[in-house]
GUVEXZA-646073 format. One record per residue: z, x, y of N, C-alpha, C, O in turn. Coordinates in steps of 0.001 Angstrom, whole numbers, padded with zeros to 6 digits, always signed. Atoms other than C-alpha are relative to their C-alpha. Layout:
N
ZXYZXYZXYZXY/...
This chain:
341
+001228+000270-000751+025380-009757+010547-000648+001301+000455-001872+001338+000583/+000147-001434-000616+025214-006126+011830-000957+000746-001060-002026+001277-000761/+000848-000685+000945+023985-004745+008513-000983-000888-000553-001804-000482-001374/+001108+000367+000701+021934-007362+007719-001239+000163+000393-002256+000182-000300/+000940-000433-000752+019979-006537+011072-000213+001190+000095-000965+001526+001009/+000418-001226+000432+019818-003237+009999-000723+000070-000825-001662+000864-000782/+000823-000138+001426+018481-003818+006766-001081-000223+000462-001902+000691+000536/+001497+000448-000959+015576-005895+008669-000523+001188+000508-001632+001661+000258/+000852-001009-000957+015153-003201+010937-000630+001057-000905-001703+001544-000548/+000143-001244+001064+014893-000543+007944-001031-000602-000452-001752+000359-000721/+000897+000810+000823+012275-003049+006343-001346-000272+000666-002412-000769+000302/+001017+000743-001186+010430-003497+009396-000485+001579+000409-001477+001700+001128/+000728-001390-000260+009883+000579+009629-000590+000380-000985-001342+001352-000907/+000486-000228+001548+008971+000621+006113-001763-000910+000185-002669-000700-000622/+001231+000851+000259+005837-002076+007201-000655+000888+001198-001882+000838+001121/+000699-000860-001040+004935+000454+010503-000371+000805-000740-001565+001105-000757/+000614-001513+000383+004964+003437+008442-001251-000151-001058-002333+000424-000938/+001439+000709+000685+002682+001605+005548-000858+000201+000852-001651+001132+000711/+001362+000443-000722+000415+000434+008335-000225+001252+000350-001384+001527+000039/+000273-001643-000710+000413+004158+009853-000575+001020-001157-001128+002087-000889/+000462-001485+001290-000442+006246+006301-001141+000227+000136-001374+001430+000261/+000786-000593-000255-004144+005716+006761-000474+000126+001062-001701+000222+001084/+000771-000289-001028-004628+006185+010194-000442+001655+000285-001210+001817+001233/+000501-001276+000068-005122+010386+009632-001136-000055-000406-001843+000801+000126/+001271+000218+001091-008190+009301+007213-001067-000137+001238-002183+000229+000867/+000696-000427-000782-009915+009093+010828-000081+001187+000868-000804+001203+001864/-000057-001148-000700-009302+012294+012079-000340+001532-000916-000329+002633-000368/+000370-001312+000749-010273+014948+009099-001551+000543+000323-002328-000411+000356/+000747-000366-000212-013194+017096+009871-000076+000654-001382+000895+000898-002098/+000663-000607+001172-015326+018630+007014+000219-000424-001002-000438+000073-001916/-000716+000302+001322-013656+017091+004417-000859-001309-000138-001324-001893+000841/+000363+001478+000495-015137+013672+001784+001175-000414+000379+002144+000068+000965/-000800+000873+000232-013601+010909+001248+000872+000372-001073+002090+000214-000985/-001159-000980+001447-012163+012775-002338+001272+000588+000481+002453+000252+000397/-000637-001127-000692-011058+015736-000497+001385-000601+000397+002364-000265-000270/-000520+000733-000287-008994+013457+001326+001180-000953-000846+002295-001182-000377/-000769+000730+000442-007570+011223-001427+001009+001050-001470+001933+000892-002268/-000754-001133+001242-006714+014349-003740+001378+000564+001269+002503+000342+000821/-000914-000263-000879-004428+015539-000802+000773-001165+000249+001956-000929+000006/-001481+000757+000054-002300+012867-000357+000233-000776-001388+001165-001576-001466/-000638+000453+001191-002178+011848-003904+001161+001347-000950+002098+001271-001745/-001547-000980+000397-000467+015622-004375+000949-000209+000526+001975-000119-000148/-001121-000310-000695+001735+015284-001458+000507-001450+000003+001737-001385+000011/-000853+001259+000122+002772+011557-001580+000479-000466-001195+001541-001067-001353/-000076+001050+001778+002447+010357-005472+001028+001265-000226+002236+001033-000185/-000447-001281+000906+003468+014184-006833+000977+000998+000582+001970+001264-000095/-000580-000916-000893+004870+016649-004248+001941-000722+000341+003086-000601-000095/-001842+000384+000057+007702+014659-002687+000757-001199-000319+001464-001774+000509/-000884+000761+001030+009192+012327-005237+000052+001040-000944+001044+000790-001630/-000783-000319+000869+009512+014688-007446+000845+001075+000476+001982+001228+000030/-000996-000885-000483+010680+017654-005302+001312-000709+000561+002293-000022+000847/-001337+000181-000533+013334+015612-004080+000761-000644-001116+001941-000975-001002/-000448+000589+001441+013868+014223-007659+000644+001125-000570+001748+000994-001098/-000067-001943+000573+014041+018305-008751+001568-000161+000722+002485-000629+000047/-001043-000355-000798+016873+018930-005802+001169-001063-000319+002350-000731-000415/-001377+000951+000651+019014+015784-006902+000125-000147-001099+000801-001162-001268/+000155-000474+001295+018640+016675-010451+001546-000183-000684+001707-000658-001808/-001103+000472+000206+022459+016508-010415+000581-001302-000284+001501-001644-001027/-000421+002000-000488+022844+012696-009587-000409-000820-000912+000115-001892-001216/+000454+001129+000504+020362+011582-011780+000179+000255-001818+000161-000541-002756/-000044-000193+001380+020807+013960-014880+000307-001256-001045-000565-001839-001689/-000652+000869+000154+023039+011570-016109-000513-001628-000826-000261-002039-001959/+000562+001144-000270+021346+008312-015786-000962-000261-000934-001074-001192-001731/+001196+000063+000559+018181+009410-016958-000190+000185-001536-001042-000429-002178/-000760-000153+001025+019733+010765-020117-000013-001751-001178-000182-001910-002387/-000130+001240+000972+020166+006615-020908-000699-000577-000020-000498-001735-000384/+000909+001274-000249+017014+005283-020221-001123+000256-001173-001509+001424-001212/+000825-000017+000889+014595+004848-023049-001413+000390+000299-002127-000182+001123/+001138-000750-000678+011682+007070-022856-001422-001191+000232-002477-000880+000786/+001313+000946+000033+009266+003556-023234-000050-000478+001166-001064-000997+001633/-000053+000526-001725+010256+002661-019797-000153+000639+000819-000306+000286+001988/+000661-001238-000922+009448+005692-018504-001688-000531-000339-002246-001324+000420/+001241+000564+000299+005935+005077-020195-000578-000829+000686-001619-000673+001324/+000523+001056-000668+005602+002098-018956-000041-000161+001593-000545-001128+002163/-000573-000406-001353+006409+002841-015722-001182+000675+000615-001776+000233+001598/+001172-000647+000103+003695+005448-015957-001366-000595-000047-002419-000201+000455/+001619+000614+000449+000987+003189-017181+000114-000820+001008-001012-000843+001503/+000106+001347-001209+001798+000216-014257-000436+001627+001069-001659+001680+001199/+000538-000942-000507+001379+003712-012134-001669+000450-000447-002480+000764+000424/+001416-000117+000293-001836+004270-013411-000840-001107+001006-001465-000963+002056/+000538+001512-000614-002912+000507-012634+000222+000251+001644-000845+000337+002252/-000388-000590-001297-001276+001462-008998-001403+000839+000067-002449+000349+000493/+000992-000744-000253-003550+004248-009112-001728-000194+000708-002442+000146+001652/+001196+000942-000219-006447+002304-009453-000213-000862+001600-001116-000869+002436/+000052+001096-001855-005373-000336-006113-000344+001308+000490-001503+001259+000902/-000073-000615-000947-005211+002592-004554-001529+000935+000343-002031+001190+001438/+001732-000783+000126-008736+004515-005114-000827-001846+001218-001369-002181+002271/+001030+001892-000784-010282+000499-003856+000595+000187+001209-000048+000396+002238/-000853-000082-001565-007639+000708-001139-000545+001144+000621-000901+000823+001755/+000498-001111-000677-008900+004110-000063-001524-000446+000190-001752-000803+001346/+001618+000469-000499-012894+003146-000046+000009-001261+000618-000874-001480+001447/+000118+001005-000946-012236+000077+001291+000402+000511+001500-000171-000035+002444/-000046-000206-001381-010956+001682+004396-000844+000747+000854-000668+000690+002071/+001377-000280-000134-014057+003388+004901-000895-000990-000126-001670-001030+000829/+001233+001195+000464-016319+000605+003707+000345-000657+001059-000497-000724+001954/-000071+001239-000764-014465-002014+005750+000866-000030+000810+001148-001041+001453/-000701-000205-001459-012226-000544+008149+001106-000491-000337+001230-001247-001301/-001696+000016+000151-008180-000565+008651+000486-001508-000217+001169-001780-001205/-000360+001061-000374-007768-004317+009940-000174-000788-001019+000673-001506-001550/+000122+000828+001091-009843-005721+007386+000669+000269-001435+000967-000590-002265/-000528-000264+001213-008487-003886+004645+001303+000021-000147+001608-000152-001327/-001407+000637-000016-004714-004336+005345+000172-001210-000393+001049-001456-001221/-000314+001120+000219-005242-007908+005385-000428-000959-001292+000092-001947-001809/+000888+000317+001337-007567-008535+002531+001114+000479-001232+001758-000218-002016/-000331-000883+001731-006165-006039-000300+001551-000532+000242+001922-001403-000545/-001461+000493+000281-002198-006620+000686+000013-001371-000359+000738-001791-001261/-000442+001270+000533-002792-010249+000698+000277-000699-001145+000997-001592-001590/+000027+000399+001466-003911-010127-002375+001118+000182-000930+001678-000683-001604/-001176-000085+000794-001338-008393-004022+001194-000111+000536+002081+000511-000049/-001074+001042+000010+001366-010428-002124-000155-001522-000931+000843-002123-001329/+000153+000732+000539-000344-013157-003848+000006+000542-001965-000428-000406-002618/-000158-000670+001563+000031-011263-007892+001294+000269-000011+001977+000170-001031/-001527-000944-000131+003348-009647-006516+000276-001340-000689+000653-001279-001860/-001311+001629+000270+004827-013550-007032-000878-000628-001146-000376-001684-001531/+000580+001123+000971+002459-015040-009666+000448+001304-001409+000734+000705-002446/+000362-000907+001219+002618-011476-012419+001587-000706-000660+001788-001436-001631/-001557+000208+000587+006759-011754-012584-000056-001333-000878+000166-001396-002088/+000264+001577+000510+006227-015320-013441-000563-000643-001206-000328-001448-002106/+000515+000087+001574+004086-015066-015626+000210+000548-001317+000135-000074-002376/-000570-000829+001140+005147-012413-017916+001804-000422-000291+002566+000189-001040/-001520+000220+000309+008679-013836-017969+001521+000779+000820+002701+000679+000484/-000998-001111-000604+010795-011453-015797+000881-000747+001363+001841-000273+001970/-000668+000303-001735+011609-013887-012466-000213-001702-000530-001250-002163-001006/+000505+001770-000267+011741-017849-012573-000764-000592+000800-001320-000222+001834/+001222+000694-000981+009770-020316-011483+000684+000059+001599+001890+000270+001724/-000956-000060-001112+010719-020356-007843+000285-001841+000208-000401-002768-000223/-000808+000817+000100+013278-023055-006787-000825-000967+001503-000576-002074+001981/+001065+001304-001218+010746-024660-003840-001605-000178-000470-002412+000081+000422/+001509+000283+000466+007071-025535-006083-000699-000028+001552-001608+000739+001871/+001413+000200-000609+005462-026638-003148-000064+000574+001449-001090+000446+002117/+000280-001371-000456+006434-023939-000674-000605+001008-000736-001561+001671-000333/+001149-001362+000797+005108-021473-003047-001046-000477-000064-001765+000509+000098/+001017+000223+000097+002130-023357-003385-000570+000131+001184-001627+000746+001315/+000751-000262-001262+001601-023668+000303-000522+001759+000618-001531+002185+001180/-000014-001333-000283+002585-019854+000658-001975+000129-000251-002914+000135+000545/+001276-000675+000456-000543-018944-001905-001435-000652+000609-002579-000249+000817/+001502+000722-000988-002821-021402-000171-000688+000355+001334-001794+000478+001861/+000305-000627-001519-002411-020326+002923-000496+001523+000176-001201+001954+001088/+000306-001222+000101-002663-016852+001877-001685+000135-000538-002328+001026+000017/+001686+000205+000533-006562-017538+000041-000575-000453+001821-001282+000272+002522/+000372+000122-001203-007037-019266+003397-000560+001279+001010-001740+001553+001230/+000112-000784-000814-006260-016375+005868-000964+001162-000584-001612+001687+000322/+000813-000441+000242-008302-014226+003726-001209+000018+000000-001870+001054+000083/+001333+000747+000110-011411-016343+003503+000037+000475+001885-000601+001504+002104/+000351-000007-001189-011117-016457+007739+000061+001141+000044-001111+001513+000103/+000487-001036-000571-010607-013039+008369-001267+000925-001158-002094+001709-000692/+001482-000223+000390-013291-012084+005910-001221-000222+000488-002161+000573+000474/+001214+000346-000799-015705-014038+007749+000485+000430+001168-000506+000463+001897/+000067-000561-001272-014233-012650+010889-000699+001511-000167-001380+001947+000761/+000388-001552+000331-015180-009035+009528-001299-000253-000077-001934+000318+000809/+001754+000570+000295-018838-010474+008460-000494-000209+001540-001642+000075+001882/+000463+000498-001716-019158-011524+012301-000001+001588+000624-000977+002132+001141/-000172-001274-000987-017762-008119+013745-001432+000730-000399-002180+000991+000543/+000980-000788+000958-020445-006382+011536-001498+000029+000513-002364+000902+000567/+001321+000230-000029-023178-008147+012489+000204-000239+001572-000727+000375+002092/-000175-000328-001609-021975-008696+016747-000375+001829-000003-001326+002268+000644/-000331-001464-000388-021251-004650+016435-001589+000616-000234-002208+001224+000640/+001412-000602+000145-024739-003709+014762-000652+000436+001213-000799-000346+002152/+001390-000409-000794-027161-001724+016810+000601+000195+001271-000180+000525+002164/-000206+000383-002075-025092-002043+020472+000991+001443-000154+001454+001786+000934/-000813-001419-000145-022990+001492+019578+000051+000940-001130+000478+000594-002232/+000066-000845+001000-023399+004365+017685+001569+000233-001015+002529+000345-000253/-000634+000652+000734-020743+004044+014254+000526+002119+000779-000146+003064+001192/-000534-001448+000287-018391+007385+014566+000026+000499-001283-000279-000202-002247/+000358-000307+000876-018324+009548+012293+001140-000153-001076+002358-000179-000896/-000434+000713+001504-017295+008612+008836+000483+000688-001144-000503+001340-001488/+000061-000787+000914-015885+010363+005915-000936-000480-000837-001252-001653-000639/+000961-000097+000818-018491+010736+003093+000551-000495-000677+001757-000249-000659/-000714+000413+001104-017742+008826+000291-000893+000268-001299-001946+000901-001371/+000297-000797+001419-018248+009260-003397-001025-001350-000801-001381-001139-001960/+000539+001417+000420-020117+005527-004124-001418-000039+000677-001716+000731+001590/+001510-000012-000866-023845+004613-003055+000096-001111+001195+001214-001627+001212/+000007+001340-001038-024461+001764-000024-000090-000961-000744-001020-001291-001480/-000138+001077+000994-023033-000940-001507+000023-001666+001371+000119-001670+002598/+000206+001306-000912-023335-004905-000095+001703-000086+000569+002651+000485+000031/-001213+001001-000497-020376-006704+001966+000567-000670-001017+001770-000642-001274/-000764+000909+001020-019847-008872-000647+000603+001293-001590+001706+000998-002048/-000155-001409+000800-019427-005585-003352+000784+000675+000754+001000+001679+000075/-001184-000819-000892-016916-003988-000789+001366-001093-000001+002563-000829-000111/-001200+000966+000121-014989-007256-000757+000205-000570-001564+001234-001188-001839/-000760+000103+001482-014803-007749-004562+000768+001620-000211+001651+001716-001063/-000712-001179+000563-013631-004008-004703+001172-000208+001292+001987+000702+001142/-001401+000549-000795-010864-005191-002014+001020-000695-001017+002082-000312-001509/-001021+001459+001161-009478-008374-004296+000003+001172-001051+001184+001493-001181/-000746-000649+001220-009359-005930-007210+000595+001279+000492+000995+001961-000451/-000825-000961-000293-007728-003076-005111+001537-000658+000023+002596-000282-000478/-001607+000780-000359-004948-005651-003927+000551-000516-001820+001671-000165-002192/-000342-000325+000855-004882-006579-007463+000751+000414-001236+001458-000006-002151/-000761-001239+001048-004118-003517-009073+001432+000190+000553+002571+000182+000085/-001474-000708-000956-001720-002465-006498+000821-001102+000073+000458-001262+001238/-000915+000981+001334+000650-005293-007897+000673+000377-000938+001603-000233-001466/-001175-000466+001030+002001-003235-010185+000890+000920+000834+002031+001172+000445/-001305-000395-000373+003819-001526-008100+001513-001176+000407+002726-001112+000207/-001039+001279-000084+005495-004910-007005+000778-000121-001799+001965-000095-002125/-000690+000409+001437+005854-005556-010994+000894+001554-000153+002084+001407-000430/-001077-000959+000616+007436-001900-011637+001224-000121+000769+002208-000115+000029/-001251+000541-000685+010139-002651-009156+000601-001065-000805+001745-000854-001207/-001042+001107+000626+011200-005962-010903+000350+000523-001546+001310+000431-002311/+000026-000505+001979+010516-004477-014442+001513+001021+000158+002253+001205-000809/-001053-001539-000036+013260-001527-013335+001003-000460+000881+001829+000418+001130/-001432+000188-000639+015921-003369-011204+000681-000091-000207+001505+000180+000667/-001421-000422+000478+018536-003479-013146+000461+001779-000231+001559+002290-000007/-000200-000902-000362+017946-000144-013527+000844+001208+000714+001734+002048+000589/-000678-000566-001587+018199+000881-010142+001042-000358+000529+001440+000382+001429/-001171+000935-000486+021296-001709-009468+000980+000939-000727+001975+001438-000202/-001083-000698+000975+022990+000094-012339+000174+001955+000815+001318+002368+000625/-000190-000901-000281+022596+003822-010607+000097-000254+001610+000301+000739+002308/-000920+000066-001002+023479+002236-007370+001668-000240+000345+002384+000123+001278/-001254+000509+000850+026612+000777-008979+000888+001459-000401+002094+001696-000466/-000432-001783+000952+027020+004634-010502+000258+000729+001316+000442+001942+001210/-000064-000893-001343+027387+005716-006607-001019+001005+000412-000706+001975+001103/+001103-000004-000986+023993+006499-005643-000727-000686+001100-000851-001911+001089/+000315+000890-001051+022581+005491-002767-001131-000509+000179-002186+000108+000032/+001206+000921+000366+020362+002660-002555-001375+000808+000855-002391+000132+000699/+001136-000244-000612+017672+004612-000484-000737+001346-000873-001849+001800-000607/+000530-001058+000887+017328+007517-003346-000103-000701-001442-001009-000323-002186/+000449+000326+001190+017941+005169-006544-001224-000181-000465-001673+000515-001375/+001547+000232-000182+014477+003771-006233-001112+001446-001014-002042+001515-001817/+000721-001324+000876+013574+007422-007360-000499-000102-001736-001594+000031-002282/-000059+000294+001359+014203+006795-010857-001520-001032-000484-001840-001409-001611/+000977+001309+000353+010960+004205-010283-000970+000959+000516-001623+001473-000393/+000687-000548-000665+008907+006241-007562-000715+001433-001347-001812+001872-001692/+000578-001606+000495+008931+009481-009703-001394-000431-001207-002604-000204-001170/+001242+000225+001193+007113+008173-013025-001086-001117+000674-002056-001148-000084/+000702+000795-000804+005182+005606-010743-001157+000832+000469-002376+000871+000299/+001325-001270-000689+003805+008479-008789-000906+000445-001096-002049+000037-001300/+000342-000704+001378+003233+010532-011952-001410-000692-000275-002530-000220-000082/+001281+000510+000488+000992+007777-013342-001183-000550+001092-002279-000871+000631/+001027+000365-000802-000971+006768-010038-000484+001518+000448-001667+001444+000781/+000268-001472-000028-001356+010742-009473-001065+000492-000853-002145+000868-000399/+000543+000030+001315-002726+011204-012626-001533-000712+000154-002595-000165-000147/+001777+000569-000260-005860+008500-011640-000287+000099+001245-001402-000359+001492/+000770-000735-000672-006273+009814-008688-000067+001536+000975-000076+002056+002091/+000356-001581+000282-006725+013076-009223-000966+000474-000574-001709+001408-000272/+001077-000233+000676-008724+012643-011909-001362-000087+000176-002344+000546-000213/+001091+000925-000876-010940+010574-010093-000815+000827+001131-001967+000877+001559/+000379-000858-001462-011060+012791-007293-000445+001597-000608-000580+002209+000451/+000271-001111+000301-011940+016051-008821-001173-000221-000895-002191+000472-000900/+001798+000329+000268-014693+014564-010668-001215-000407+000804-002419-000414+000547/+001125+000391-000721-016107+013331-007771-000384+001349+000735-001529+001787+000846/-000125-001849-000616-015229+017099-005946-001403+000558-001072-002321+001016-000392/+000952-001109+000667-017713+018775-008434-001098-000769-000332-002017-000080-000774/+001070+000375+000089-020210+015951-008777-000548+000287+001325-001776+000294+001407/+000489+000173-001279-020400+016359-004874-000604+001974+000074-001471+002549+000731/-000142-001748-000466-019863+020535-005363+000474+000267+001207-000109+001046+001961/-001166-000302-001223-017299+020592-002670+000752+000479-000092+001535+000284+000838/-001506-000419-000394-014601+022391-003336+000387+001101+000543+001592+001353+000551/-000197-000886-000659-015170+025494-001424+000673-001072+001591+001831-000879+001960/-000202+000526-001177-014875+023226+001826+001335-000990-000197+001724-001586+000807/-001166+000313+000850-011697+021737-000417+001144+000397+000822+001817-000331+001552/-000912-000967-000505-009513+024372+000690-000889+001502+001579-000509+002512+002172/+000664-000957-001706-011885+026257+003927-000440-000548+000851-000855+000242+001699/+000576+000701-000442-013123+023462+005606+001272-000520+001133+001888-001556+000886/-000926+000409-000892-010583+023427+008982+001410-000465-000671+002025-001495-000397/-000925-000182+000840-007856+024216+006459+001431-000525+000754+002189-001237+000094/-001353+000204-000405-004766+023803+008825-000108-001277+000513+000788-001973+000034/+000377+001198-000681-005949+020720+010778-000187-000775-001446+000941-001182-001724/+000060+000501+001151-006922+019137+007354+001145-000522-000889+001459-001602-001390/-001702-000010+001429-003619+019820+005066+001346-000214+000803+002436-000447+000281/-001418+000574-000972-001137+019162+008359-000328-001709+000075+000693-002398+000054/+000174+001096+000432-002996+015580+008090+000313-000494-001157+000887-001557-001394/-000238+000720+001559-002968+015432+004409+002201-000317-000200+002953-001107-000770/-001803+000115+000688+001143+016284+004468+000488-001265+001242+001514-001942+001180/-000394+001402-001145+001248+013573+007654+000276-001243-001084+001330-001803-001386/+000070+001238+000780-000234+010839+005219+001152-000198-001238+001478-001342-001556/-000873-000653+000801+002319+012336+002580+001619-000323+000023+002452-000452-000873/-001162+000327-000443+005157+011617+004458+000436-001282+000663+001546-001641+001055/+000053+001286-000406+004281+008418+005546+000335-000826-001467+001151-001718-001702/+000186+000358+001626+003882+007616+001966+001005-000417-000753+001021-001448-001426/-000989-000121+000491+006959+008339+000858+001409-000507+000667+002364-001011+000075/-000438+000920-000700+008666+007189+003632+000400-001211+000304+001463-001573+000809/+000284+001461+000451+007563+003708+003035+001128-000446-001201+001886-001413-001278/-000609+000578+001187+009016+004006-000378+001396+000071+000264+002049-000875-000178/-001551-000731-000748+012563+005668+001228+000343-001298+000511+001267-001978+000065/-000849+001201-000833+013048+002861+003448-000440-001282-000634+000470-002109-000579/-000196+001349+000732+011755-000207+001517+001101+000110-000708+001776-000903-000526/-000580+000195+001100+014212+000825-001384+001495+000130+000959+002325-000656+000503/-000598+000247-000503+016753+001368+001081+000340-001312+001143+001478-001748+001319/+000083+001484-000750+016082-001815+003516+000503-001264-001132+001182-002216-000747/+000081+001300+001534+016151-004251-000279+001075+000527-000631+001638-000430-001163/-001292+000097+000426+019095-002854-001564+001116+000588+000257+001739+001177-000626/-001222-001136-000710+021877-001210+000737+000542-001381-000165-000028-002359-000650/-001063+000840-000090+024756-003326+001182-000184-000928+001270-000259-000371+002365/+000141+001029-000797+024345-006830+003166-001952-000062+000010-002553-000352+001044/+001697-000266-000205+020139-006380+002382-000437-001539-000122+000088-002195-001022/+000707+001652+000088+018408-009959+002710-000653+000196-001791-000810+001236-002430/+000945+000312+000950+016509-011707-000494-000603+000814-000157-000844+001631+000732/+001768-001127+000589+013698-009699-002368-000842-000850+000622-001584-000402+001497/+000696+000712-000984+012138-012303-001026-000618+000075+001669-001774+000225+002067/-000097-000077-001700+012444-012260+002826-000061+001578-000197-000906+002031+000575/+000066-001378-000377+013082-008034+002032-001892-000014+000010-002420+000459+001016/+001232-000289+000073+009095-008271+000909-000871-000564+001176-001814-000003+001733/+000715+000643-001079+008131-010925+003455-000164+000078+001222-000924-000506+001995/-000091-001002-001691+009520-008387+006612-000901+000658-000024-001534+000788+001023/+000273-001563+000406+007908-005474+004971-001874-000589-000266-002389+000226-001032/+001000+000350+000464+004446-007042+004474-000473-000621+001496-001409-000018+002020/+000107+000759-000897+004464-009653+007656-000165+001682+001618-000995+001799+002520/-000042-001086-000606+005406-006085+009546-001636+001277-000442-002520+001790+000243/+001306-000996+000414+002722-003799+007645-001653-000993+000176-002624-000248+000308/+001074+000805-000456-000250-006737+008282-000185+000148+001437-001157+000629+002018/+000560-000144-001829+000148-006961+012073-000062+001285+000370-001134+001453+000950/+000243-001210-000174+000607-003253+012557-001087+000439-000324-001800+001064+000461/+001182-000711+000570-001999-002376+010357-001659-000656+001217-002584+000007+001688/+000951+000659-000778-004305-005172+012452-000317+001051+001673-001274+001663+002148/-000155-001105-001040-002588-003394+015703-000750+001348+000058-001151+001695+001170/+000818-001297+000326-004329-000169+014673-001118+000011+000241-001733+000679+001073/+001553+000128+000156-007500-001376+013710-000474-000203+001654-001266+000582+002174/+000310-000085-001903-007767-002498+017910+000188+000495+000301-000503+000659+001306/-000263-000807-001049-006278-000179+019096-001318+001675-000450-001578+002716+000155/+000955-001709+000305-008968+002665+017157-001459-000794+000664-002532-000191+000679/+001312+000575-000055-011635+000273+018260-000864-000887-001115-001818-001343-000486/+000367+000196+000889-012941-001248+014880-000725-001549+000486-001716-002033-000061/+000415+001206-000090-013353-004602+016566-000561-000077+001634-000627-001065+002366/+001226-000093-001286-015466-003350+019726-001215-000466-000033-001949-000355-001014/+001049+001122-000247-018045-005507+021025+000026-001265-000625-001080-001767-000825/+000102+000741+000426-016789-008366+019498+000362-001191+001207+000950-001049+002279/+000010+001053-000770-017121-012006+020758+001355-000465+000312+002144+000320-000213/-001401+000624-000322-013703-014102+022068+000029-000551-001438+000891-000168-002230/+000264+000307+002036-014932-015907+018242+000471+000404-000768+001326-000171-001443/-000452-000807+000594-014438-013485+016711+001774+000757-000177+002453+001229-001090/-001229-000861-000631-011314-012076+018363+001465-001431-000610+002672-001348-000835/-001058+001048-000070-009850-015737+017776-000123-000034-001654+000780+000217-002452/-000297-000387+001871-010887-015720+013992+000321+000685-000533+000400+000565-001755/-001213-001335+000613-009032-012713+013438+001350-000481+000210+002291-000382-000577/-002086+000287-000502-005607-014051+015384+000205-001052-001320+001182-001078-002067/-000433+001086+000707-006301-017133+013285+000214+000138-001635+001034-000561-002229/-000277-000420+001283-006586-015656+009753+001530+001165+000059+002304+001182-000898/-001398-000337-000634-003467-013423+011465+000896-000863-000740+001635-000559-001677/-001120+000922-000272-001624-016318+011551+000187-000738-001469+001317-001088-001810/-000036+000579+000947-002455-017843+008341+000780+001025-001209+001431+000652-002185/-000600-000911+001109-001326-014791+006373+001755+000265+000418+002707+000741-000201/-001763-000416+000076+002032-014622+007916+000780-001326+000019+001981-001435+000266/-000858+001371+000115+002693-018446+007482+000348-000058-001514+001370-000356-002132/-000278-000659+001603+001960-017408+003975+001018+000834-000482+001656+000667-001521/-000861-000960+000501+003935-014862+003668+001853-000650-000079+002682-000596-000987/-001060+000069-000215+006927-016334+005645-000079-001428-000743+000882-001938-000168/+000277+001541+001263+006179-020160+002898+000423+001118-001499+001403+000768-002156/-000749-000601+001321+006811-017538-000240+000858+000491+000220+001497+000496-000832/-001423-000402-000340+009868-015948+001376+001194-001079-000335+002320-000712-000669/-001295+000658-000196+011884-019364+001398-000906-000895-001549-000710-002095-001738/+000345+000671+001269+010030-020395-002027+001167+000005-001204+000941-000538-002285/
């Protein structure tokens, strides 16, 4: 019982530190929105998974030696797709703020996490139909309400307080409804990271089995993962750097204040991945199930927590305040309906 409430607890710092990665993204001075997503795509995707991949180089020689270079590939290319959630995930939190975009884009891809496996053949149907059905229902639900709770804040907040200031982004003024289709296809994309986890667990079972420890095996997934979500946004981001002609203010633009944020978000990043892979498979770890449904149920309310506590939902009505708890509530009945699916 001891380690299993450990594992929880490990699962449940893994959904704080998620919710915590973009809260630096309000505090950079001089810097875009690029600027911004090229710095923690070196130091989270590239920097440290592989430097700590480099330094255990010993552990994994071995391992890696037996794995067929197409699964590396592939691994790479669902990283790519990653890549992608994650560019939507980054402008959406500009476009539409922390609260809304935690609850929107994850929901979504809690709702792909459980339908992709399924479909491609990798996980069975689950053994309760019409809990899983309620799960995904409820989950479209809580989305639909706090969507229209965000549509309300938007239009209460208009005109009664000046907006702070904003990173620049790389897109033109796009509609509400065009910020929330680039949400649903951020959450999405970012689904493949759920699928490269199942695609690679035997994997990882097998070099935990080999006497590694479940909070570094994961590596073997993280490294080429990163690699390929690195890869799109980088690319992404340095084309937008020179369409904008920014990159003197890149690297001079409140340089130490800037890059002690970027390695913050960096370490949050990676963090996340450290303790999910350790929370889901140390010894006595709950279901993949229930491990995803801590780690998600934990990173939603935190992330919400944030969004109030930076202000995002100032000047809003009691209405409002209650159609947020209530799409709240709907996403974690969801969550905790596909846990026991």
């Amino acid at each position: 019982m001891h380690t299993t409430f450990v594992n929880l607890l490990v699962l449940a710092l893994a959904g704080a530190a998620g919710a915590a990665f973009a809260w630096p993204m309000k505090h950079f001075r001089g810097w875009r929105w690029e600027h911004v997503w090229i710095g923690q795509a070196l130091t989270c995707n590239l920097a440290f998974p592989l430097l700590t991949l480099a330094l255990l180089w010993p552990l994994f020689r071995g391992f890696v030696a037996e794995v067929p270079a197409g699964r590396f590939a592939l691994t790479v290319l669902l990283g790519m797709a990653w890549g992608l959630g994650g560019i939507g995930y980054g402008l959406c939190l500009t476009l539409l703020g922390l609260s809304f975009t935690y609850s929107v884009v994850f929901s979504v891809t809690t709702i792909f996490g459980a339908l992709l496996p399924m479909w491609i053949g990798l996980r069975a149907r689950p053994a309760h139909p019409l809990s899983f059905s309620l799960g995904l229902g409820l989950c479209i639900a809580g989305i639909t309400v706090i969507a229209r709770a965000a549509a309300r804040r938007e239009a209460e907040a208009s005109g009664l307080s000046p907006r702070s200031e904003a990173l620049a982004i790389p897109v033109p003024t796009i509609s509400y409804g065009t910020s929330l289709l680039i949400a649903v296809l951020a959450g999405l994309f970012s689904a493949a990271m759920g699928l490269a986890l199942v695609i690679n667990e035997d994997l990882v079972n097998h070099l935990i089995q080999g006497g590694i420890s479940p909070a570094l095996a994961p590596l073997i997934v993280w490294a080429p993962l990163g690699l390929g979500s690195a890869l799109v946004a980088l690319g992404f981001g340095f084309w937008c750097v020179r369409r904008s002609a920014s990159m003197r203010c890149f690297y001079r633009s409140h340089a130490s204040r800037n890059w002690s944020l970027v390695c913050l978000m960096g370490m949050l990043g990676f963090g996340v991945l450290l303790l999910y892979g350790l929370g889901s498979t140390a010894s006595g770890h709950p279901s993949r199930n229930v491990s995803w449904a801590v780690y998600m149920t934990v990173f939603i309310l935190a992330g919400n927590a944030i969004g109030v506590l930076t202000r995002e939902w100032e000047h809003c009505s009691a209405r409002t305040y209650l159609q947020l708890a209530a799409g709240i509530a709907l996403l974690m009945g969801a969550i905790g309906s596909l846990a026991v699916s």
